[in-house]
N, C-alpha and C positions, 0 to 999 in steps of 0.2 A: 810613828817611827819612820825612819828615812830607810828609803830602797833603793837599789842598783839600779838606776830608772832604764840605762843604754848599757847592755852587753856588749861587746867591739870583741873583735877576734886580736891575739895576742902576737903581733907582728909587729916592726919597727916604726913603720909610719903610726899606727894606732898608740902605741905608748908615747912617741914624740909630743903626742896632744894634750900629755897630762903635764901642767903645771908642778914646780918644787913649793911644798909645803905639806902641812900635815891631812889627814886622811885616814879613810879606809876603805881597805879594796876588797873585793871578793874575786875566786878563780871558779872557773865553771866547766862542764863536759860540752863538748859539740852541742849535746840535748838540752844545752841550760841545768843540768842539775848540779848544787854546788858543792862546793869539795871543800874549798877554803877559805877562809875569813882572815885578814890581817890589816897589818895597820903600818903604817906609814910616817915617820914623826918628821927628822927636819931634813932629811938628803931627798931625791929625787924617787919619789912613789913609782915611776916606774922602774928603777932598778929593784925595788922590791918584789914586784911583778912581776917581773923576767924572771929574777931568781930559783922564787915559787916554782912558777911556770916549767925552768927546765929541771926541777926536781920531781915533778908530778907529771906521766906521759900523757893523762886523760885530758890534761887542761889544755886547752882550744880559747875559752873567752874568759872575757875580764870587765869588772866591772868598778867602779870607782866614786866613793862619794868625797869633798871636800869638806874639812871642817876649817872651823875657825882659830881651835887650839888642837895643842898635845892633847891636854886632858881631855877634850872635846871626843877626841880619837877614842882613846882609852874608853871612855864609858860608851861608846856607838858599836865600836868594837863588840865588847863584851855581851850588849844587848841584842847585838845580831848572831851571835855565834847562842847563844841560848834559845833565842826565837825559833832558828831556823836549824840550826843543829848538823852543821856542815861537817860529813864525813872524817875530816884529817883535822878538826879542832875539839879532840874528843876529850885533853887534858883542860880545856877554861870551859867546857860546858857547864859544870856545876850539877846542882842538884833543880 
């Protein structure tokens, strides 16, 4: 399974570096521990980012894998938010 290989701290210069296409991001605390999981489809992943970000006070970093597809997204999504079981994605965790 694919990982958030680089955390970056969530400020303008660092989201600039993320390319438009689809993905999925994760948000994190100062300590790396992860809060949330989302996904990215065809506008600019880091306005997704941002978003999150100023809706959540803990969130500090961010981390970002590219995929290939939408659906690529969707199912990486869903396998990380189950694996890892990020506090604020407690509705797609599943069983």
């Amino acid at each position: 399974m694919k990982k958030f290989i680089k955390l970056l701290n969530i400020n303008k210069t660092n989201l600039k570096k993320i390319q438009e296409g689809p993905g999925v991001y994760g948000i994190y605390t100062q300590n790396n521990k992860l809060l949330k999981v989302g996904r990215a489809k065809r506008f600019r992943p880091a306005e997704r980012i941002q978003e999150n970000a100023d809706e959540i006070a803990a969130a500090k970093k961010f981390g970002f894998i590219r995929t290939k597809s939408v659906k690529d997204a969707i199912k990486l999504e869903t396998q990380l938010i189950k694996r890892r079981k990020p506090v604020l994605n407690v509705e797609k965790r599943g069983k």
